[in-house]
C-alpha positions as CSV (number, residue, x, y, z in Angstrom):
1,X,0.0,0.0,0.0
2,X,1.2,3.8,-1.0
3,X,0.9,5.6,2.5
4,X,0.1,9.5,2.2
5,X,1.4,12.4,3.7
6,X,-0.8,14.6,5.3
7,X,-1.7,16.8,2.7
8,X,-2.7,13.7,0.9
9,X,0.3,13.0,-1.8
10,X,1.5,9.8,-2.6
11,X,5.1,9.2,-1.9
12,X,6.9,5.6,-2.8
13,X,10.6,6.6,-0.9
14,X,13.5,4.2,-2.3
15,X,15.3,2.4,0.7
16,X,18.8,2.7,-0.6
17,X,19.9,-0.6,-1.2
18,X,18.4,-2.5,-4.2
19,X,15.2,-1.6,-5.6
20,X,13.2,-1.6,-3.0
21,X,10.5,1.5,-1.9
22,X,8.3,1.8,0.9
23,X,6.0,4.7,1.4
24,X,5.3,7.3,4.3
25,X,3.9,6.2,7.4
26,X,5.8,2.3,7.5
27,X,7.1,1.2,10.5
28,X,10.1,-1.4,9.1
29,X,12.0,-3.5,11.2
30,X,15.3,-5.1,10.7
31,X,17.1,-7.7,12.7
32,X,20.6,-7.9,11.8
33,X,24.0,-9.9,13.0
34,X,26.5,-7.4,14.0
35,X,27.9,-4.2,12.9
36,X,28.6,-5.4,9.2
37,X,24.8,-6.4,8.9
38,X,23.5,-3.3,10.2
39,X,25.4,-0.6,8.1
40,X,24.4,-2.7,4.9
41,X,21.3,-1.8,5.8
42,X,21.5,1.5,7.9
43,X,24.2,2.8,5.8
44,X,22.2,3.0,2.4
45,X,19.5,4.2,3.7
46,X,20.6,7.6,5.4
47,X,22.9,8.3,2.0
48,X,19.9,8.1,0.1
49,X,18.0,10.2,2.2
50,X,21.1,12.6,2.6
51,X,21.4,12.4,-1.3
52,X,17.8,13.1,-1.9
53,X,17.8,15.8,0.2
54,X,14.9,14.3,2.4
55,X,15.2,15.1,6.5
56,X,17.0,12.1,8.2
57,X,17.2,11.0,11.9
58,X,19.2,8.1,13.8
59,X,18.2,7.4,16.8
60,X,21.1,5.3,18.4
61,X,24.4,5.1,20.9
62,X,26.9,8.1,20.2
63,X,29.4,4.8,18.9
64,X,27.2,3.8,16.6
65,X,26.5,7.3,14.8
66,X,30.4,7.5,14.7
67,X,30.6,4.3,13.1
68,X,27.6,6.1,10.6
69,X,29.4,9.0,10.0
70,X,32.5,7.4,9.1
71,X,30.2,4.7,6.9
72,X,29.1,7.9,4.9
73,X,32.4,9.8,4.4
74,X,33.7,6.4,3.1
75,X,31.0,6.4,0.3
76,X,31.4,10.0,-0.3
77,X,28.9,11.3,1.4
78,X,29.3,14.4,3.4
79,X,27.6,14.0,6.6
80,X,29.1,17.3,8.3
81,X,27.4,19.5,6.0
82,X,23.9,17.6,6.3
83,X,24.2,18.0,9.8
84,X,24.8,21.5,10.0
85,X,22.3,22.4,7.3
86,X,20.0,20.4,9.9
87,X,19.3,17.8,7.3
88,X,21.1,14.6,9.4
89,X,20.0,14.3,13.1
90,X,21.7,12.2,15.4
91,X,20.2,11.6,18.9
92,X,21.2,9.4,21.6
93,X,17.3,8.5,22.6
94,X,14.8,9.9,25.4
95,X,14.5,8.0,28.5
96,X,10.6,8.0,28.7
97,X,7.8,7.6,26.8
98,X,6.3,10.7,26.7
99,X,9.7,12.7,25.7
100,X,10.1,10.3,22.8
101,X,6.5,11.0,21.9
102,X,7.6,14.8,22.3
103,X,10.4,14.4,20.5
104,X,8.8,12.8,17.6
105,X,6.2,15.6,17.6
106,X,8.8,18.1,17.4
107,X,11.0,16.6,14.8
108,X,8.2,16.4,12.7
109,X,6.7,19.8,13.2
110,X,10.0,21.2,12.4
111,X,11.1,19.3,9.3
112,X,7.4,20.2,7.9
113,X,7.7,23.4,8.4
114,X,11.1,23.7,7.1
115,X,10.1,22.4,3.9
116,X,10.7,19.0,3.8
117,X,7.7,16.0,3.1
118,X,8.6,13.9,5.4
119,X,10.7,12.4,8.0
120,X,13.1,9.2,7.0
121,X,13.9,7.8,10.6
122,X,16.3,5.2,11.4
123,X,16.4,3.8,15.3
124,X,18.8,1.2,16.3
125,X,17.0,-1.0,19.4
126,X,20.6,-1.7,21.1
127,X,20.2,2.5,22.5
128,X,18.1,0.5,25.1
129,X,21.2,-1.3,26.3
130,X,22.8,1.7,27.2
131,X,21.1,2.2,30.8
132,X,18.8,4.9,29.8
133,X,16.0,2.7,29.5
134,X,15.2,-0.8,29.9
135,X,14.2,-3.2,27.1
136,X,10.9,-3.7,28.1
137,X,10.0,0.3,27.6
138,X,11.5,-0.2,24.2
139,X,9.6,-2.7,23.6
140,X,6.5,-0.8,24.7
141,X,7.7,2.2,22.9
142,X,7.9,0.4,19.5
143,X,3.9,-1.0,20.1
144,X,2.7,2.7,20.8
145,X,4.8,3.4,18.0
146,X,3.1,1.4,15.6
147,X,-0.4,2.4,16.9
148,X,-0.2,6.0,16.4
149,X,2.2,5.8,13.2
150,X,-0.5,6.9,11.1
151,X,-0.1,10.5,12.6
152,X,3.0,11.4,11.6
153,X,4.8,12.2,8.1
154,X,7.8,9.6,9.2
155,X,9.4,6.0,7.6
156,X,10.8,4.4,10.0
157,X,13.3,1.8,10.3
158,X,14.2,-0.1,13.7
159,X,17.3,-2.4,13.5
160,X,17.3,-5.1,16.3
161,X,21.2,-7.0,16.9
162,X,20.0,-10.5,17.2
163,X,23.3,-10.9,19.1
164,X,22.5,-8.0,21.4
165,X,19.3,-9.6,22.2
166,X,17.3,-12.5,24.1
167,X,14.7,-14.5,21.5
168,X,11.8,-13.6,23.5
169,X,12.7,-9.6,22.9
170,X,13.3,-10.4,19.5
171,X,9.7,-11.9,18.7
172,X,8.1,-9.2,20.6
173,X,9.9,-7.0,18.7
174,X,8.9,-8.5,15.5
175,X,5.3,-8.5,16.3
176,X,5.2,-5.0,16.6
177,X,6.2,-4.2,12.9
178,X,4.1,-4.5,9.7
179,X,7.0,-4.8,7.4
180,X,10.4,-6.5,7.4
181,X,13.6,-6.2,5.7
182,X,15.1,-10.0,4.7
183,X,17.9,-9.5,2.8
184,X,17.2,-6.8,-0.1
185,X,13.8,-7.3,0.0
186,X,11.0,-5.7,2.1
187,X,8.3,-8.3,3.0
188,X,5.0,-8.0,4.9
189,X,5.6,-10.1,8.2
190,X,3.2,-12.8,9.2
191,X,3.8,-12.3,12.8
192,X,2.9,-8.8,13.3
193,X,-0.1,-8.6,15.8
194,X,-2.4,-5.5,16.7
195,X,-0.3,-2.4,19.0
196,X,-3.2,-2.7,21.5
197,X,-2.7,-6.6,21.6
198,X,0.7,-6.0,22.3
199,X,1.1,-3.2,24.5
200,X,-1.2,-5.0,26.6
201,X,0.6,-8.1,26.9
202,X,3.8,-6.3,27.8
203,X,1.6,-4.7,30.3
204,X,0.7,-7.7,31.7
205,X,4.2,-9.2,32.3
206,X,4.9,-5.8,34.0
């Protein structure tokens, strides 16, 4: 399905890395086996944005947007100047759901009103390992996410270390994504449940 921004255009966004598109308003995951993995992924997909001149965020540990910036300068891109234009955002997460909620809403706001269409956001899951939140609010966060997805002008792409993280964290972490990238390809996933089925589960083991 083409998602819509909110003044109602269509917009397919390629990914970076084959020919694959999505469209404004997916929620993407990707589970990935170290570093290597992760910037085949992440690493095509913020030059493209950079290169397109869309807005782009990355939400993840400070090592890992060095490793990013480094990734980008290696393909030529110039990361310095996208981030002092305000084009590339790095940001080391919020430690609560309401300031990531009020950081989305103010990312968005801004980038709108600045001109661009939309938001092309990158979050990498192991930010939740670095004792500013637990897993299980991440978790959370990524079911709210994908219930109220719909009211923002964002893409969004979660990466998930499968060596960072336990199997049950991983499926709950699966179920809260309508899409996912295997290989090259982005897929529907078969496991994905309902954000209110989920969030109340993870309530429940609370």
């Amino acid at each position: 399905m083409c998602a819509q921004t909110k003044d109602g255009n269509d917009i397919r966004i390629p990914l970076g890395f084959g020919d694959v598109t999505s469209s404004v308003g997916d929620h993407i995951a990707h589970f990935y086996r170290g570093a290597s993995q992760m910037f085949n992924v992440l690493g095509p997909y913020v030059a493209e944005g950079i290169r397109r001149g869309d807005k782009c965020v990355v939400i993840s540990s400070p090592e890992v947007a060095d490793q990013l910036l480094e990734w980008l300068r290696s393909k030529g891109v110039d990361p310095e100047t996208a981030r002092k234009s305000g084009q590339l955002f790095l940001h080391a997460g919020e430690t609560s759901q309401d300031a990531r909620r009020a950081l989305v809403d103010q990312v968005e706001k801004e980038s709108l009103n600045a001109g661009y269409q939309f938001v092309r956001w990158a979050g990498d899951g192991s930010w939740a390992l670095a004792g500013k939140t637990s897993v299980h609010e991440m978790l959370c966060w990524e079911a709210l996410y994908d219930k109220v997805s719909a009211d923002w002008n964002i893409l969004a792409l979660c990466q998930f270390d499968l060596m960072q993280f336990s199997g049950d964290v991983v499926m709950d972490a699966l179920r809260s994504h309508p899409l996912c990238i295997m290989g090259d390809v982005l897929v529907p996933n078969p496991f994905h449940v309902s954000p209110d089925t989920l969030l109340k589960e993870l309530t429940d083991r609370e």
